[in-house]
C-alpha positions in Angstrom: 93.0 156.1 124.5 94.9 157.7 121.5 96.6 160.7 121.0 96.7 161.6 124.8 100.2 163.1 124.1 101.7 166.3 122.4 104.0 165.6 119.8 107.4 165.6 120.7 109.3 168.4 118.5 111.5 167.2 115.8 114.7 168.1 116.6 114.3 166.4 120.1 113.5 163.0 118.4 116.3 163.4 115.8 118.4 163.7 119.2 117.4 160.8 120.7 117.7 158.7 117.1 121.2 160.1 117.3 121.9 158.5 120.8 120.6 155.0 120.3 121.8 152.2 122.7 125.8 153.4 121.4 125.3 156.0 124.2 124.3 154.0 126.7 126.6 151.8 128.8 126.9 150.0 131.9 128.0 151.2 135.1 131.2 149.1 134.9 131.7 150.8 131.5 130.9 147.8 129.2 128.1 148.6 126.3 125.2 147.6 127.9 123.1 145.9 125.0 119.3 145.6 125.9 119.3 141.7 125.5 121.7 141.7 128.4 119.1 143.5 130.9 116.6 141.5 133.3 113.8 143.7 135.2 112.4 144.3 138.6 109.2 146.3 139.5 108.6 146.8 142.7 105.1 148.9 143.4 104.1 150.6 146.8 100.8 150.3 147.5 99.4 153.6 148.7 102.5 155.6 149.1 102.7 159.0 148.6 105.2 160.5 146.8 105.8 163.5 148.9 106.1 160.9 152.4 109.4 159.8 150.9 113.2 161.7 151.1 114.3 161.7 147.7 111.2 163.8 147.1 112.1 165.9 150.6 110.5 164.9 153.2 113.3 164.8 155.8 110.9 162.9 158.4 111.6 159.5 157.3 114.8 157.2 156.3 114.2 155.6 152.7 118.1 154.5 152.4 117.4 151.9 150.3 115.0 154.3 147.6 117.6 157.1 148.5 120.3 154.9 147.1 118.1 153.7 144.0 117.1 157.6 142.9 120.6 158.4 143.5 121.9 155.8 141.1 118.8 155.9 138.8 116.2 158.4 137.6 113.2 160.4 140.0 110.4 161.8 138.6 108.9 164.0 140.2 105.5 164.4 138.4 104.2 161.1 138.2 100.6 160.1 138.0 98.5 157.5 138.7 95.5 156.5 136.8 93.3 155.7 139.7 93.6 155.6 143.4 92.7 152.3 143.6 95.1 149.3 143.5 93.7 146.6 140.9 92.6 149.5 138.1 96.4 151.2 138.9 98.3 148.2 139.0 96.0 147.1 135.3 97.0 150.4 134.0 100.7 149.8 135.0 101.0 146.4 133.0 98.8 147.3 129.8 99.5 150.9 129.5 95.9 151.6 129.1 93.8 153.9 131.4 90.3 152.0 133.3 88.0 153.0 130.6 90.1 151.3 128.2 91.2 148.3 130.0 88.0 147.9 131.7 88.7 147.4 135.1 87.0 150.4 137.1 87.5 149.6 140.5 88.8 146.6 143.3 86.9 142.7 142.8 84.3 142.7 140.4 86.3 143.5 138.0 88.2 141.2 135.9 91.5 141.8 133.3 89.9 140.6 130.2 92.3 137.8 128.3 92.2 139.9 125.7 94.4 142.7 127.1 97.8 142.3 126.6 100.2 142.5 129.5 104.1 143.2 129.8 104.3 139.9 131.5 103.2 138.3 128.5 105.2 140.1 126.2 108.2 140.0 128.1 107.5 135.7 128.5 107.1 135.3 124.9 110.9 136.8 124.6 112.3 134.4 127.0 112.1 136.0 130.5 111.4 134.0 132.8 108.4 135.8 134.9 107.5 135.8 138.8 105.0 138.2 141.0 104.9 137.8 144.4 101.7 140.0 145.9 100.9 141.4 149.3 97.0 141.3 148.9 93.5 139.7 147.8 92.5 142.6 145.9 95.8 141.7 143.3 94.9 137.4 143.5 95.2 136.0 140.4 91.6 135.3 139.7 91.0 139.5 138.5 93.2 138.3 135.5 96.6 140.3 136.1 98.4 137.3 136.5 98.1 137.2 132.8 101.9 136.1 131.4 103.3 135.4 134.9 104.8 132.0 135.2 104.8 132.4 138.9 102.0 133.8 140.7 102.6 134.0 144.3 99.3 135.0 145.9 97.4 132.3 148.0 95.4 133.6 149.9 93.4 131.1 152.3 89.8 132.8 152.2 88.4 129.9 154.6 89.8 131.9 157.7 87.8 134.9 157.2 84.3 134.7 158.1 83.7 137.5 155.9 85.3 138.6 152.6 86.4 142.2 152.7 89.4 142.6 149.8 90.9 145.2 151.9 91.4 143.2 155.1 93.2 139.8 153.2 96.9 141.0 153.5 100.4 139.8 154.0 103.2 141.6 155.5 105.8 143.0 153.3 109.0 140.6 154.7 106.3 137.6 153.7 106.2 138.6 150.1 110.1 138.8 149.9 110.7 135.9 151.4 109.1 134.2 148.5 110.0 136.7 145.5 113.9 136.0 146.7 113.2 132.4 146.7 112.4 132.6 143.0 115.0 135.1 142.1 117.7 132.7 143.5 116.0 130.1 140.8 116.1 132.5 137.7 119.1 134.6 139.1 121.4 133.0 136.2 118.3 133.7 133.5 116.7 136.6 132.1 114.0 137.5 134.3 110.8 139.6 135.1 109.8 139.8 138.5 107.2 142.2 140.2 107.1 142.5 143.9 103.7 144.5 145.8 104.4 145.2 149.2 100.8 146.4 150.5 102.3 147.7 153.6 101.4 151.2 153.8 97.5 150.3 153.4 95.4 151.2 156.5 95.4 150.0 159.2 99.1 151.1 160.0 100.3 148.7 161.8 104.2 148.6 161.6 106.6 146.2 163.0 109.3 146.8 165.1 112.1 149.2 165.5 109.9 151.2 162.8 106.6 151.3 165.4 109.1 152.6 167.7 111.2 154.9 165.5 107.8 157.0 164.4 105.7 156.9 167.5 102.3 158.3 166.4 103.6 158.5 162.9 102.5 154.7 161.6 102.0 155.5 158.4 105.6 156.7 157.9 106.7 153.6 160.0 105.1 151.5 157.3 106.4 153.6 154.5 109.8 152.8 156.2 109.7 149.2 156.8 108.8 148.6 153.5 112.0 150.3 152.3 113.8 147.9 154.1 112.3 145.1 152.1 112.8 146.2 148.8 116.8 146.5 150.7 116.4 143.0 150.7 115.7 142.5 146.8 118.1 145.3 146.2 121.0 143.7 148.3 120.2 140.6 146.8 120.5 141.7 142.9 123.9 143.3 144.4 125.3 140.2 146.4 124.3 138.0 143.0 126.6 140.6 141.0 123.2 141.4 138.8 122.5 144.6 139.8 124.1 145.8 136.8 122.2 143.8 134.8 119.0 144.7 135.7 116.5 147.8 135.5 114.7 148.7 138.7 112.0 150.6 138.9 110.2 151.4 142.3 106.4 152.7 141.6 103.6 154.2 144.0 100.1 152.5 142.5 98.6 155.4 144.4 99.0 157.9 147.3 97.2 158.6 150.6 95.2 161.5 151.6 95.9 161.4 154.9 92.9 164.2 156.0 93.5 166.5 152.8 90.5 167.8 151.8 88.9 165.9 154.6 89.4 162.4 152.6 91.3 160.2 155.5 92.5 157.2 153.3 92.2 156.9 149.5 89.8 156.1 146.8 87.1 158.7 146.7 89.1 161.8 145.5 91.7 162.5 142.9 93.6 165.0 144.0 97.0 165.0 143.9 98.2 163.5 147.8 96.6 160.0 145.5 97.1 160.6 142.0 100.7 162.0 142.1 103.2 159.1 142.9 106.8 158.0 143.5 108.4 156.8 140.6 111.9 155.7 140.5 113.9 153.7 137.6 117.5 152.6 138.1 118.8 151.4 134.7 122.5 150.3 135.1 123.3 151.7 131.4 124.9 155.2 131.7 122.7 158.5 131.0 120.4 158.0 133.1 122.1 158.1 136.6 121.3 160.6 139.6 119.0 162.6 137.4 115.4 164.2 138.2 112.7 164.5 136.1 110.5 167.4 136.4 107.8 166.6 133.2 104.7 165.1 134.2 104.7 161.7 133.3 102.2 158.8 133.6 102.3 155.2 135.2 100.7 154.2 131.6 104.5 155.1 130.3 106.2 152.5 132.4 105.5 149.3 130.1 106.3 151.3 126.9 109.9 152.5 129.0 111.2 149.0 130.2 110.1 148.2 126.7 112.6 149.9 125.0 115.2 150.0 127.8 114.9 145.7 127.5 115.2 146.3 123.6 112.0 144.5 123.4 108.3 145.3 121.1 106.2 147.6 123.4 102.8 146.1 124.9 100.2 145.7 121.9 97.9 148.7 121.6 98.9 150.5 124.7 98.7 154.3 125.1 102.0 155.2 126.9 104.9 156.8 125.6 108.7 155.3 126.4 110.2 157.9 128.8 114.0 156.8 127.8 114.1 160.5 126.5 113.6 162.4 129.5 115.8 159.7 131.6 119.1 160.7 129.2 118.2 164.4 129.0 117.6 164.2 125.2 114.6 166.1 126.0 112.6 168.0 128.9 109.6 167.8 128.2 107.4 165.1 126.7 103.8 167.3 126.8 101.9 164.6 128.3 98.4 164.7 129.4 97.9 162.6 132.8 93.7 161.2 132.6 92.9 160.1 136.6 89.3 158.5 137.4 87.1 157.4 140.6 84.4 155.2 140.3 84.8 154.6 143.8 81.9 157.1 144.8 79.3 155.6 142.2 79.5 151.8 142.6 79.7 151.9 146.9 77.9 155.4 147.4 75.5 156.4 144.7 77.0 159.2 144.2 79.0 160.9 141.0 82.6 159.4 140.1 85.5 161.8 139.2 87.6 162.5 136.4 91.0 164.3 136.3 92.8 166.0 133.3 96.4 167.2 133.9 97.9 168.7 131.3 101.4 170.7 132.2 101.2 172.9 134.9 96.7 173.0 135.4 94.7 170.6 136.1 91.0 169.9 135.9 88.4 167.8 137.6 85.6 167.2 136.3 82.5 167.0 139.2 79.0 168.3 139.4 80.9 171.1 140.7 84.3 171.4 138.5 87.2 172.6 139.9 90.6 173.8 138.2 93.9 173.7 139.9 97.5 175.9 139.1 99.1 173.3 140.4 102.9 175.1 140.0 101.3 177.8 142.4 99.0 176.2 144.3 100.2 171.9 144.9 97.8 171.4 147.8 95.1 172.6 145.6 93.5 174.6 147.7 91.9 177.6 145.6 89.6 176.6 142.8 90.4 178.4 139.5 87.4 177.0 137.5 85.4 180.0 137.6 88.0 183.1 137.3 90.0 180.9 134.6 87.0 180.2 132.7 87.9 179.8 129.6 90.7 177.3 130.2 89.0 175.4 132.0 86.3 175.1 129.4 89.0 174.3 127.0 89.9 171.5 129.5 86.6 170.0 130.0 86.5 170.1 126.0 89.7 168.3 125.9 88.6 165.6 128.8 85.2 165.1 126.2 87.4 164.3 123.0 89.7 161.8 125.1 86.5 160.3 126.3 85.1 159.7 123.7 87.7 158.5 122.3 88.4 155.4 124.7 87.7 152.1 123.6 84.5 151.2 125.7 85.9 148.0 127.3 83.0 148.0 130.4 82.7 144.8 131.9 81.2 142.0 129.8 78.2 141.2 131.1 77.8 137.2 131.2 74.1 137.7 132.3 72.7 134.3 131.3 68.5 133.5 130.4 67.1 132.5 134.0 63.8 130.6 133.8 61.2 132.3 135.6 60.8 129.8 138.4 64.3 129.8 138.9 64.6 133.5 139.1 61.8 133.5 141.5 63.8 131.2 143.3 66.3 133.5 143.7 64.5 136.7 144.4 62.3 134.8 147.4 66.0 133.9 149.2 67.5 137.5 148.5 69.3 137.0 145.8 67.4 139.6 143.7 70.2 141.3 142.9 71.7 138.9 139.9 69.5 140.2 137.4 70.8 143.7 136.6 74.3 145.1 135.6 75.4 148.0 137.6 75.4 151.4 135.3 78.9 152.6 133.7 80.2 155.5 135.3 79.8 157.0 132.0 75.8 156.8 132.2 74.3 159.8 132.6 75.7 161.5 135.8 72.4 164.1 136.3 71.2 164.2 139.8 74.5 162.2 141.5 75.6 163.7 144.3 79.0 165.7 144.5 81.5 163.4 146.4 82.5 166.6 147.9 79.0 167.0 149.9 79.6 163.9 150.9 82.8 163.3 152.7 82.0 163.3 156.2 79.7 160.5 155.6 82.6 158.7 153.5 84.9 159.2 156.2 82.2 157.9 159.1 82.6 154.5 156.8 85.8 154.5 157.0 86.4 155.2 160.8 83.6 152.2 161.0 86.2 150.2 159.0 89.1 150.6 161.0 87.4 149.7 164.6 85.0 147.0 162.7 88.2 144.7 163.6 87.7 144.8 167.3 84.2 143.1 168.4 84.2 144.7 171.9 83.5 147.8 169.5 80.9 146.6 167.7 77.5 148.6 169.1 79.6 151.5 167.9 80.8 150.4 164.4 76.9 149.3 164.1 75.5 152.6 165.3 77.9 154.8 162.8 77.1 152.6 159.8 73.0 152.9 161.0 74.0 156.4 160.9 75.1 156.6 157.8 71.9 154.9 156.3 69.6 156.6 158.0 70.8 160.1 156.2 71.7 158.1 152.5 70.4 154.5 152.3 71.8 154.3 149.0 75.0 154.0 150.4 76.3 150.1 149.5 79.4 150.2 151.6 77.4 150.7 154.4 75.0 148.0 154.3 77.8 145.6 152.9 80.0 146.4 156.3 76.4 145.9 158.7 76.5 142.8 156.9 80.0 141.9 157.6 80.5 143.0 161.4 77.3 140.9 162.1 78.4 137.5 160.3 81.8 137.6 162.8 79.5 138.2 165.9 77.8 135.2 164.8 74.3 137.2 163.8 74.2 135.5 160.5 70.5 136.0 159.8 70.8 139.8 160.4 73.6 139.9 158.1 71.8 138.4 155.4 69.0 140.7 155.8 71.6 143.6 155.3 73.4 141.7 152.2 69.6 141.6 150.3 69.9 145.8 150.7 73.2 145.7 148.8 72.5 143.6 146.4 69.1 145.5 145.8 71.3 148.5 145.6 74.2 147.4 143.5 73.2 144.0 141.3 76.5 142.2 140.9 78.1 142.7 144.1 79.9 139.7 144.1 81.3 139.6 147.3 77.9 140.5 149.2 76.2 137.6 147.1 78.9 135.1 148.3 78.7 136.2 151.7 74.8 135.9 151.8 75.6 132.6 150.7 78.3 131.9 153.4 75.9 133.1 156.0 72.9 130.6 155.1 76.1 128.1 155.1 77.1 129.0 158.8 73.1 128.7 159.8 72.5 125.2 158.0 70.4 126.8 155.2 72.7 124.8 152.4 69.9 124.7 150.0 69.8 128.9 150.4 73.5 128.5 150.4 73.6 126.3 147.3 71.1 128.6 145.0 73.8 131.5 146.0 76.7 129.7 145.1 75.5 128.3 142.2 74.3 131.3 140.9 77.2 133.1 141.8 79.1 130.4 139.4 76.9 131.5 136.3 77.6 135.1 136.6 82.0 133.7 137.6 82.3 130.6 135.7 85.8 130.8 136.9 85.7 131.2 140.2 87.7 127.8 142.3 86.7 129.3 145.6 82.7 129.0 145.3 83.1 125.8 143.2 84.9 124.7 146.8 82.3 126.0 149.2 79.8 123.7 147.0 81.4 120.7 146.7 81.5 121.5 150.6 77.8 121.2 150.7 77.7 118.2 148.4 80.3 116.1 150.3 77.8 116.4 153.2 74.7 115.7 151.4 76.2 111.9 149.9 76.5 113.7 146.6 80.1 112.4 146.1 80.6 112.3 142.0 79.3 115.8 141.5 81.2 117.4 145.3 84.6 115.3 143.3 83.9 116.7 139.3 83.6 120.2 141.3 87.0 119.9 143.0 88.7 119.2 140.4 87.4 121.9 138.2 88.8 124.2 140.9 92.1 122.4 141.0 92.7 123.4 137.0 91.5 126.7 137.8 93.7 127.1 140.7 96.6 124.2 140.9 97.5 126.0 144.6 94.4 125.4 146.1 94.9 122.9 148.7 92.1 123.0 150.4 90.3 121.5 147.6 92.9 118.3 147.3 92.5 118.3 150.5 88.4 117.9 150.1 89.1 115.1 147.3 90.6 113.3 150.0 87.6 113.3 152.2 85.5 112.4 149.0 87.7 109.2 148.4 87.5 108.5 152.5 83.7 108.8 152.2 83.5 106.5 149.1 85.5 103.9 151.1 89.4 104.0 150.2 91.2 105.5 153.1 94.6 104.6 151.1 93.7 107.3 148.2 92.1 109.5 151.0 95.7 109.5 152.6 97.4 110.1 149.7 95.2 113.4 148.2 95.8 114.8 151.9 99.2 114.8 152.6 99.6 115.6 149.5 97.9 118.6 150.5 100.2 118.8 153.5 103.5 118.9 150.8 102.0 121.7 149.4 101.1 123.9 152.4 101.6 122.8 155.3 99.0 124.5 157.4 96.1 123.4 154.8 93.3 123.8 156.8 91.1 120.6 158.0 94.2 118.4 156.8 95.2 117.0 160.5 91.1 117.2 161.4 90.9 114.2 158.0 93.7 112.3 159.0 92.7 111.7 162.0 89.3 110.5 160.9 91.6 108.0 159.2 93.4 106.8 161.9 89.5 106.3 163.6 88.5 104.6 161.2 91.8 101.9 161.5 90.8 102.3 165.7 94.0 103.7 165.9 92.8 106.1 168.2 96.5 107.5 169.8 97.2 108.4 166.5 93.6 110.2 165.6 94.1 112.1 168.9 96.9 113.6 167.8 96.0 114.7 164.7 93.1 116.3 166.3 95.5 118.4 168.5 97.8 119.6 165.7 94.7 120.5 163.9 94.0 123.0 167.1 97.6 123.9 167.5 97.6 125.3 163.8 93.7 126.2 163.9 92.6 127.4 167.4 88.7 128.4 166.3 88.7 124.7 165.2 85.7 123.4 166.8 84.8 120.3 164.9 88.5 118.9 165.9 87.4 119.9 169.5 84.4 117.7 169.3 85.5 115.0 167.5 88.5 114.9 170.1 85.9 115.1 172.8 84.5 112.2 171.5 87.0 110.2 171.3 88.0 110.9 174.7 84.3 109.9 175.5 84.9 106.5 174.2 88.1 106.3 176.3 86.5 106.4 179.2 87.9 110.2 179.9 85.0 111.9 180.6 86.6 115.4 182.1 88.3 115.9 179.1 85.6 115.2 177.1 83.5 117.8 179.2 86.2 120.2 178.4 86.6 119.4 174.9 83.1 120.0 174.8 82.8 123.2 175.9 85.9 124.5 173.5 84.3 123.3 170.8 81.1 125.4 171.2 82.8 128.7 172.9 85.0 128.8 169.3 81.7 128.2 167.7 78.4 129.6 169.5 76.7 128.6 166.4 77.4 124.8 166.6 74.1 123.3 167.6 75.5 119.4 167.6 77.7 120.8 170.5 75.4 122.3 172.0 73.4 119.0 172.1 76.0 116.5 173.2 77.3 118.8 176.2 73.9 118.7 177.7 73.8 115.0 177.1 77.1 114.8 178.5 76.5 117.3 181.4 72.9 114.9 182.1 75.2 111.9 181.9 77.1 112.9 184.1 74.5 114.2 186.9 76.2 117.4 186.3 75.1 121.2 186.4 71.7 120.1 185.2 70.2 123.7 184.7 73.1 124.1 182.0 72.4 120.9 180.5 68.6 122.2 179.9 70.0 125.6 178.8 72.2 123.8 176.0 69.5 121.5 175.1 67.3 124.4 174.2 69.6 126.3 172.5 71.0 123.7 170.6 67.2 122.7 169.3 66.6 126.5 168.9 70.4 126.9 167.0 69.1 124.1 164.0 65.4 123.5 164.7 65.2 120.4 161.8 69.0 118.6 161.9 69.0 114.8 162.4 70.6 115.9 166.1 67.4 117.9 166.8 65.4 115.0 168.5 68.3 114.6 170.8 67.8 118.2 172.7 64.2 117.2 172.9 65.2 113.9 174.9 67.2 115.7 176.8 64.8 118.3 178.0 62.4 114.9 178.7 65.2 113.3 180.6 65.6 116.9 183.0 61.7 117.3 183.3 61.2 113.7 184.4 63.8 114.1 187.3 61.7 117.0 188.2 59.1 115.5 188.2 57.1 117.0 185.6 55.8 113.8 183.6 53.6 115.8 181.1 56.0 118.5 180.0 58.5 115.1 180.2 56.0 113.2 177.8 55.3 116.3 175.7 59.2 116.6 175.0 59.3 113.0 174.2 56.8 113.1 171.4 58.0 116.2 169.8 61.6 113.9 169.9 60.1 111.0 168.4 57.9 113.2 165.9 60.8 115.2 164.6 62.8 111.3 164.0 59.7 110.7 162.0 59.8 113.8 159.9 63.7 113.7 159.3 63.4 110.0 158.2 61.0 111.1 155.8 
């Protein structure tokens, strides 16, 4: 994006030559040389700025960004690029807008290794570099861990039964915990650390005393217990006497609408409760102390700013400006124009994305329906000036054209590969149709796309079936809204993705695939309803369905350790041992932290007959996390195997105690019980096992043997018989509800229906032999 800025006059940059770094000195007095300076971003995800009390809102106690704008620098016109985190957060660390850097909305979008980020320039002087973030939708495999030595992220995807990037989250205290455990490692270094508390996202679900403190206000108790978090980092820099050493600057990647203009979250407009966000900087060299800035300014400025306050080369071809002149006063006014986009209504609605051009005190968006905003008299914008300021806002749209146009078109690289055509038949037979096609640039032509403003009660229907989706006693209603919503627009993506996802965590897994073929109709790469299509044929024993997803999946992501897992997953139970181990491994060099896949290579090496190396990947696994999932639930198939069977019991019952919904340590431990001789708690084991999974057909079928063993509650015996043949109609364990059911009918006395389940038994051992 180039020349997005007015030209500074020349007197005001002689001024600022005239300062230099002789003007600026430490706190304590000493000349504070930029090679002496360390940095610390902390960014608030969805924060508005106008929520918080250095920009007065008296509602709410910030002491900790009170204390930081009093000792630093506020500006109060700062804008974001998008209201989105991963394209605002990109933006921050390249200062380059989305259309530049190419990343237009949350997952499926990827930082391309070409862009250059302040992590990496800042590494390649010698700072040490560390980020420690609060959700999925920042992990590092979008690419924005990109010069970070450290990349604190690891998230464990296996415990969701479906992938939604706004639901995978950490609490704010979580991500300090580990960003002050580096800090105390690097505090005697020159460092770069970024902290992303994701707090304030929906749902608002504060802590205590701040729950308490702002009954009925969550959003401000979020807002306020994340202040006391970056206290924590703050008092930390202070207590390590390195406070003064470093710059620290506290950014909002976006805002929150809160109901204005109807919008209840964030994302779909760009108005200015999203685009306009806090931005403070603390610098400990003097000039830039308790001041307030009242130019607009953009987040795109920041990496050229701690550029030149670090004394360091500015990021390689970004767009911002360095702010240093505005934060000592050498100027006022900087005569930047602030570019703001959302995508967010094209690629999940159908309908036309957005575009914003602020420039001083008027700003323009550009929409089937424009609109044009004073926003010095009117900051809610509520009275659209497009038509009786004509030709200004014609000016503007002219303006908005040129910068356009002039953005380097870094869309998403499409890594469509040839697909034979029996293979792509393949595909399109089992759903996966929509692989093929690349989903249109918002910059495609726009003609017919409906206004976002038309459509906002239907956006915010969505989003109130997002926010009860979480509570299955509510799900008739969150799948009656979202039926609603496609019945009047059944282009609509994020509908159809969330009918998908509330009915794989009821268990309804071949409805949800049904709704995951509509997306992926509607928007081609869709990654994350092609990987949950996939999961679902997983949790229904359809690997092969599940395999031609995942696999696929992995030609349009080569990189992508999480699918490579759930295949090797799939191979490990079909024998196929060398390929399931080559697979792990990839995922390991993609992604040294995932332990669940060491923790796989361990089940590979117990499967190919060394328990010794099988021990050692494991608890290796255990080193690294702790709570690795399916670590306990291995060992103790270790200790079976020795017949140490104490020991295996025990592992089984740490695997519950960290994994309650663990249902094959249920039935393995009923098993072993079995063989014990300890058939109650077997029965009971049993019947955890299948109540955390109703879709377990093997315990299904070994309950009702159990339960016909035992002369027990025979009616339920037949009932779990039949449901356990109807769960997986062709598994090896099949046969065994059929015998069952013979077993039942014979003590009735029905010999023929006894003989007829008998034969469809010993037919079915036949077949599966085969």
């Amino acid at each position: 994006m180039k020349h997005i800025r007015i030209v500074t006059s020349a007197a005001a940059v002689a001024l600022v030559i005239g300062i230099g770094w002789a003007g600026w000195r430490l706190w304590k007095g000493a000349v504070a040389r930029p090679s002496d300076l360390n940095l610390l971003v902390v960014s608030l995800d969805t924060t508005r700025a106008d929520r918080l009390r250095p920009y007065g809102f008296p509602d709410i106690e910030t002491p900790t960004l009170d204390r930081l704008a009093s000792e630093g620098v506020l500006f109060e016109q700062a804008a974001t690029a998008a209201p989105l985190t991963l394209p605002a957060h990109t933006t921050i660390f390249t200062s380059r807008v989305p259309p530049e850097h190419g990343v237009r909305d949350n997952g499926g979008f990827f930082v391309d290794p070409s862009e250059t980020t302040l992590a990496e320039t800042l590494r390649d002087r010698g700072f040490r570099t560390g980020a420690f973030v609060g959700a999925y939708v920042l992990d590092s495999k979008w690419g924005l861990d990109q010069g970070f030595e450290t990349y604190f992220d690891e998230f464990d995807l296996r415990k969701y039964r479906a992938i939604s990037l706004g639901a995978i989250q950490r609490p704010a205290n979580e991500v300090v915990d580990k960003a002050l455990e580096w800090l105390n490692t690097v505090a005697g270094q020159r460092f770069f650390g970024w902290v992303h508390l994701y707090d304030p996202h929906t749902p608002y679900e504060p802590p205590e005393p701040f729950k308490s403190r702002y009954p009925g206000r969550p959003y401000l108790g979020e807002i306020a217990f994340t202040d006391s978090q970056v206290g924590r980092l703050v008092d930390f820099l202070r207590e390590r006497d390195i406070l003064d050493r470093t710059v620290v600057l506290v950014v909002g990647d976006h805002g929150e609408s809160l109901e204005d203009h109807g919008e209840g979250s964030h994302g779909f407009f760009i108005y200015e409760s999203v685009v306009r966000v806090p931005l403070i900087i603390r610098t400990p060299q003097q000039g830039a102390r308790g001041r307030r800035v009242a130019d607009v300014v953009r987040t795109l400025d920041i990496a050229p700013t701690v550029a030149e306050l670090l004394g360091v080369q500015k990021v390689p071809n970004g767009d911002g400006v360095s702010l240093v002149p505005l934060m000592t006063g050498a100027t006022a006014e900087l005569g930047l124009e602030a570019y703001a986009e959302s995508t967010y209504p094209l690629y999940h609605y159908g309908w036309s994305d957005l575009r914003a051009l602020r420039s001083g005190r008027f700003k323009l968006i550009a929409a089937p329906r424009p609109e044009l905003y004073d926003l010095e008299q009117d900051p809610g914008e509520r009275t659209n000036l497009f038509d009786e300021r004509k030709q200004l806002a014609d000016r503007m749209l002219a303006r908005l054209g040129e910068l356009e146009a002039r953005f380097t078109k870094t869309e998403r690289p499409s890594s469509e590969p040839e697909v034979d055509p029996e293979a792509r038949a393949r595909l399109a037979a089992l759903g996966y149709v929509g692989s093929f096609v690349a989903t249109a640039p918002p910059d495609a032509s726009r003609s017919g796309l409906a206004d976002p403003k038309d459509k906002i009660r239907v956006f915010n229907l969505i989003s109130k079936a997002r926010d009860i989706s979480k509570d299955e006693k509510r799900f008739d209603e969150v799948v009656g809204i979202l039926k609603q919503v496609v019945g009047e627009d059944p282009k609509v993506v994020d509908a159809w993705f969330m009918l998908g996802n509330v009915h794989t965590r009821v268990n309804r897994q071949e409805q949800a695939i049904e709704y995951f073929k509509r997306v992926l109709a509607l928007k081609p790469d869709d990654e994350m309803a092609m990987v949950n299509m996939a999961n679902a044929f997983r949790q229904i024993g359809k690997d092969e369905e599940a395999l031609v997803g995942y696999r696929r999946f992995l030609e349009l992501d080569p990189k992508n350790s999480q699918v490579r897992y759930e295949v090797a997953q799939i191979l490990i139970d079909r024998g196929e041992l060398d390929e399931a181990s080559k697979l792990l491994t990839e995922a390991l060099q993609l992604e040294p932290k995932m332990v669940a896949a060491r923790n796989a290579l361990g089940v590979v090496a117990l499967r190919k007959g060394n328990p010794v190396l099988a021990e050692q990947e494991i608890r290796a696994a255990i080193a690294q996390r702790s709570d690795v999932r399916l670590a306990h639930f291995n060992l103790a198939l270790i200790a079976e195997e020795r017949r140490d069977y104490r020991t295996a019991i025990d592992e089984y019952l740490k695997e519950i105690e960290l994994h309650p919904s663990s249902y094959k340590a249920m039935f393995n431990l009923g098993r072993l019980y079995g063989a014990l001789g300890q058939r109650d708690a077997q029965l009971k084991a049993y019947r955890e096992a299948i109540a955390a999974n109703p879709m377990f057909a093997e315990g299904h079928l070994y309950l009702a043997k159990l339960l016909l063993d035992m002369n027990r509650e025979l009616d339920e015996a037949a009932r779990l018989a039949e449901r356990g043949v109807e769960l997986q109609p062709r598994s090896p364990y099949a046969p065994l509800g059929h015998y069952v059911r013979a077993d039942l009918y014979s003590r009735q006395g029905k010999h023929a229906d006894a003989a007829r389940e008998a034969a469809l038994g010993r037919k079915l051992e036949r077949e599966i032999a085969r």
